[in-house]
C-alpha positions in Angstrom: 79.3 165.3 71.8 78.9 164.6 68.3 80.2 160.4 66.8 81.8 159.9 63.8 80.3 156.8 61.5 83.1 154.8 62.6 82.8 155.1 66.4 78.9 154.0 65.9 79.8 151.2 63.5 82.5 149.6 66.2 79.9 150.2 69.1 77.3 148.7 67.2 79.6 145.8 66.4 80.5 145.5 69.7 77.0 145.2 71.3 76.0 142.8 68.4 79.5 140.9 69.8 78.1 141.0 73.2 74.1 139.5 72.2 76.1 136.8 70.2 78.2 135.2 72.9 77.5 131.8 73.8 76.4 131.5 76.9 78.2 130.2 79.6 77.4 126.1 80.2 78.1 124.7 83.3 80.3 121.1 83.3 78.4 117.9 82.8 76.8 116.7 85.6 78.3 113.2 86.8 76.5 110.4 88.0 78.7 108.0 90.1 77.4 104.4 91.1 79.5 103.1 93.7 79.1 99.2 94.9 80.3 97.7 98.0 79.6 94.2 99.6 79.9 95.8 103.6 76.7 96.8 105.2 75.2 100.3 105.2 76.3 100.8 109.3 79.9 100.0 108.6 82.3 102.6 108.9 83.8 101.9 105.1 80.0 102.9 104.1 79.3 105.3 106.6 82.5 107.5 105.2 82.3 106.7 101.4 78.3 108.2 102.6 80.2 111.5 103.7 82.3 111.6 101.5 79.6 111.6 98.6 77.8 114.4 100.1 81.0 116.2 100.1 81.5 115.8 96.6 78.4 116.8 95.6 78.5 119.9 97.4 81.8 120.8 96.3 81.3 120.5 92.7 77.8 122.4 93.5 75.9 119.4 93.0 77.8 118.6 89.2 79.1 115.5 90.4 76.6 112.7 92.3 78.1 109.8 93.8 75.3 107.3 94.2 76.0 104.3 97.4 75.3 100.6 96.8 76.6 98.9 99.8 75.1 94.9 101.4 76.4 93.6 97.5 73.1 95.6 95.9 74.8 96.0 92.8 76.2 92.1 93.2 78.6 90.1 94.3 82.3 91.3 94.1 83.4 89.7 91.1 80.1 90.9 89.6 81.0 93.9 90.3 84.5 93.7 88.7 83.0 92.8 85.6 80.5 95.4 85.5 83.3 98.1 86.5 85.6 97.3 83.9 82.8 97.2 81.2 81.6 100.6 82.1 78.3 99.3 83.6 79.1 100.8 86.9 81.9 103.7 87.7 83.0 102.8 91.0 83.9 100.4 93.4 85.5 99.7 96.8 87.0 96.1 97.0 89.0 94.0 99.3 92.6 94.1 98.4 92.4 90.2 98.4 89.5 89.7 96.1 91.0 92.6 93.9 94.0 90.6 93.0 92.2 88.3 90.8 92.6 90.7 88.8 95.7 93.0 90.4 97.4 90.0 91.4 100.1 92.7 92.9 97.3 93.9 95.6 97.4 91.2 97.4 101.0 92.2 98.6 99.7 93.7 102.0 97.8 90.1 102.3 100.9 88.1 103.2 100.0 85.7 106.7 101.5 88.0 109.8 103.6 90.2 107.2 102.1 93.6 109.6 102.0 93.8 113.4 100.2 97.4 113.0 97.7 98.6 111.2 99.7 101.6 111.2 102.7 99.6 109.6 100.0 98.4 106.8 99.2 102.4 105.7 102.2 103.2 106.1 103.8 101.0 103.6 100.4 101.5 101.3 100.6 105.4 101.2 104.5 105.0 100.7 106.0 103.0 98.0 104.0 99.8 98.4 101.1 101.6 97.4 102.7 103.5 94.3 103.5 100.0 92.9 100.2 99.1 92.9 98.3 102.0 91.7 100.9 101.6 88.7 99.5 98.2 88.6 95.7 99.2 88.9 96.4 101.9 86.2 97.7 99.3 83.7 94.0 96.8 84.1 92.5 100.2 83.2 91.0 101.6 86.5 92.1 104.4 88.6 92.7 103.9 92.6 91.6 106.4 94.8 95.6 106.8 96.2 94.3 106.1 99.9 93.3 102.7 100.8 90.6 102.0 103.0 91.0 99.6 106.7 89.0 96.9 106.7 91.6 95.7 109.5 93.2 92.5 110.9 91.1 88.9 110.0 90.3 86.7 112.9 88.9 83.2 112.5 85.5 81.7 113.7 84.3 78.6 114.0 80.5 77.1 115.0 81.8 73.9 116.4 85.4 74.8 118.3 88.0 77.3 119.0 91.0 77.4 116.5 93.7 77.6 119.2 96.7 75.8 116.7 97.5 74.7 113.4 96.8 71.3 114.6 93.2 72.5 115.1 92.5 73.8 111.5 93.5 69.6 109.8 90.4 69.5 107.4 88.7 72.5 108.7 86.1 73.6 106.6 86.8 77.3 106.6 85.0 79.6 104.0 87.7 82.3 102.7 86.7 84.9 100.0 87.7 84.5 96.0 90.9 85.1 96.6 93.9 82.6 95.6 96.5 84.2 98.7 93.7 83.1 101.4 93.3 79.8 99.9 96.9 79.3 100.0 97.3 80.2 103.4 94.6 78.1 104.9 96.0 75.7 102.8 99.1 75.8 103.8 98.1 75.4 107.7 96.2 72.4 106.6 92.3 73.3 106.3 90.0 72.9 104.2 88.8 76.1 102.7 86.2 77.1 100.6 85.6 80.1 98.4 81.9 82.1 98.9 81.2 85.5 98.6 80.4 87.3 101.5 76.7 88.1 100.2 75.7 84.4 100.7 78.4 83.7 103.7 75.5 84.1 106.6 74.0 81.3 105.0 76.7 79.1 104.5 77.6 78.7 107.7 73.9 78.5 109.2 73.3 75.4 106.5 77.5 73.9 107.8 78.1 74.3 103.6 81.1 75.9 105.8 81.9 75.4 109.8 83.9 78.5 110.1 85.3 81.7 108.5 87.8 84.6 108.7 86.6 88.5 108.8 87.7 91.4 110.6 85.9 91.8 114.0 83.9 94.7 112.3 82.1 92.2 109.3 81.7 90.0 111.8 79.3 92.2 113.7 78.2 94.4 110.7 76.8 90.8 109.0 76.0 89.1 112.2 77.8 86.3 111.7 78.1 85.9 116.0 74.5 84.1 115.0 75.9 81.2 113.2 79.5 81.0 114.8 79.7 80.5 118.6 83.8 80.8 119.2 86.6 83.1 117.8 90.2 83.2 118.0 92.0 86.1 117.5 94.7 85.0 114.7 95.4 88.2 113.2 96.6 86.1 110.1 95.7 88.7 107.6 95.7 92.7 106.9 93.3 94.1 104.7 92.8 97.0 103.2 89.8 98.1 100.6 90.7 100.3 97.4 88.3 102.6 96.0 88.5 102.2 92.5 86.9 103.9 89.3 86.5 102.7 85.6 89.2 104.3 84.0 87.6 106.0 80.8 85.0 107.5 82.9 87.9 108.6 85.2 89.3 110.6 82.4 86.5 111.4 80.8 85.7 113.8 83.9 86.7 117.6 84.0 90.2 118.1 85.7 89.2 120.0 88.2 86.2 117.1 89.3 88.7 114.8 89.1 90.9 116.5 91.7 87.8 117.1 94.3 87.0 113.7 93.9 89.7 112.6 94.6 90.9 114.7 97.4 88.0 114.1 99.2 87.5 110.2 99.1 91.7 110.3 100.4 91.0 112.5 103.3 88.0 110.6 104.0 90.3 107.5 104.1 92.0 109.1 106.9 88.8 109.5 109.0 87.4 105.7 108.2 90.5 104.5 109.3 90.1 105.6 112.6 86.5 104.7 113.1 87.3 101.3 112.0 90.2 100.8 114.3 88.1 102.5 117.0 85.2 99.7 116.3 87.7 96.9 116.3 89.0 98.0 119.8 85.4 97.9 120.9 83.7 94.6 119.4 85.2 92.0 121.1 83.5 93.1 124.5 80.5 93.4 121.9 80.8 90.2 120.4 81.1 88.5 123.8 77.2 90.0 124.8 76.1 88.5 121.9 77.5 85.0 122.7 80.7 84.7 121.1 83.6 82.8 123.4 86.7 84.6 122.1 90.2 83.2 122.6 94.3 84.7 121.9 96.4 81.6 120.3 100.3 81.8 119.9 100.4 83.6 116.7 104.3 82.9 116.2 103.1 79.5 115.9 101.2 79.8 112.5 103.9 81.8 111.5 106.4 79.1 111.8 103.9 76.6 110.2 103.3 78.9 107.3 107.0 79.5 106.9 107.6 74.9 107.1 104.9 74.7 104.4 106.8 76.7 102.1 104.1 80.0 101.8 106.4 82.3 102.0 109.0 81.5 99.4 106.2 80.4 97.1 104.6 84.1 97.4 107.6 85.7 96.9 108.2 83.9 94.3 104.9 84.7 92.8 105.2 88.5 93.8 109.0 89.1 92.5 111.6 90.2 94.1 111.1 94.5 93.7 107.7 93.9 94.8 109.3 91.7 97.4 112.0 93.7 98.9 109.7 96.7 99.2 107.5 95.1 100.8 110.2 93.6 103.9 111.6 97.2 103.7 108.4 97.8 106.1 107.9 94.4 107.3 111.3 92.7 108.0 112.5 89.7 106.6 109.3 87.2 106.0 110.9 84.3 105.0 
């Protein structure tokens, strides 16, 4: 079969065509430095663990999220800093040391506002939780959509048990950096102080504090039950931790690493939250082999003394009414 001039000419071109394509370049690989200030065993670590391998599989090793939990990359608000600058990409953080700069993520912090922890998610994956991812968005971070359980805060003391806001008068009771637990220890009348967690065992080995307030799983996880002898099961506070990433490096990611990302750390959400509520049920026996003497006060009766100091209608206040309303829309009326 004989070719015309033409036919060689546009093979030729097209096989030149062919040589000259670019070749194909995979997507930047992404390093991800994640801080926490929980211990490597606990099951907010153990999961943002699995979930990292996940990732990296996923995204066929492109995307690396590197753990930093026990505060290795510093202190909370260290790592605030260093998130918004850019100096680190990620994050997870207590809801109430987050609203220092969030203030609106502190809404699930309210004194006795849940009975459940399954009334706290379910408010935070409805519209609670859209209100303050809006909010997260605007101080230039994204949220991971699914908080994290950190759980129900009970109160410990070295010297007594805490059976009644007459027992917390001038109590010196360490609470993290965060204004709404200040408030409400102040509003039942202690004496609070603010320390990050890193140097907490400390504190309360040298009496810079006589007592503190964790869920039942920090207070294992950082073996606090060496320093504190009693604890009273107040349920005063929900928690949750938010997994949060410095914005511009957020968005500076392909789409589709974005979505895997952020698929995975939200279904892994689902599965920490039922190791940490299974760990909860199972400490107190725990913490009782390990000395601790644990008691069950009357918790309507902080309630009502929160509610006589006036916490309520000053954190509403603070909050705003939408923020408000939402909230009692999963709560009932607080105040």
């Amino acid at each position: 079969m004989s070719i015309t001039r033409k036919q060689f000419l546009l093979g030729a071109a097209a096989a030149a065509g062919t040589l000259a394509a670019p070749p194909v370049i995979a997507a930047p690989r992404s390093v991800i430095h994640i801080g926490l200030d929980l211990a490597s065993d606990h099951p907010t670590t153990v999961n943002i663990v699995a979930a990292a391998k996940k990732i990296k599989e996923a995204t066929h090793n492109e995307v690396d999220v590197l753990v930093f939990p026990n505060s290795q990359l510093g202190d909370d608000t260290h790592m605030m800093s260093n998130l918004r600058s850019g100096a680190m990409q990620m994050m997870a953080v207590g809801d109430n040391i987050f609203a220092s700069l969030v203030p609106s993520a502190a809404i699930d912090n309210i004194g006795f506002a849940f009975k459940t922890a399954d009334m706290a998610w379910k408010a935070l994956d409805g519209k609670l939780g859209d209100m303050v991812c809006a909010d997260i968005e605007k101080a230039g971070l994204h949220p991971m959509r699914r908080i994290w359980d950190e759980g129900f805060r009970q109160t410990t003391s070295g010297t007594k048990q805490i059976n009644t806001p007459d027992d917390l008068k001038g109590f010196k009771i360490r609470v993290p950096p965060s204004a709404i637990s200040l408030s409400l220890f102040q509003s039942l009348g202690a004496s609070p102080v603010t320390i990050n967690i890193a140097e907490l065992y400390t504190a309360l080995q040298t009496h810079v504090a006589d007592g503190q307030e964790n869920p039942l799983g920090n207070i294992e996880t950082q073996k606090f039950y060496q320093v504190q002898k009693y604890c009273s099961l107040t349920n005063h506070m929900w928690v949750g931790y938010w997994l949060v990433m410095n914005g511009t490096f957020w968005a500076g990611m392909p789409a589709a690493h974005r979505k895997i990302v952020g698929d995975t750390f939200d279904a892994q959400a689902l599965e920490q939250r039922v190791a940490n509520q299974k760990l909860d049920d199972s400490l107190e026996e725990v913490l009782k082999g390990q000395g601790m003497e644990f008691t069950k006060p009357d918790m309507s009766v902080f309630q009502a003394a929160l509610t006589k100091s006036g916490f309520y209608k000053t954190w509403q206040g603070k909050f705003g009414a939408p923020l408000w309303a939402v909230l009692e829309s999963f709560t009932g009326p607080l105040a």
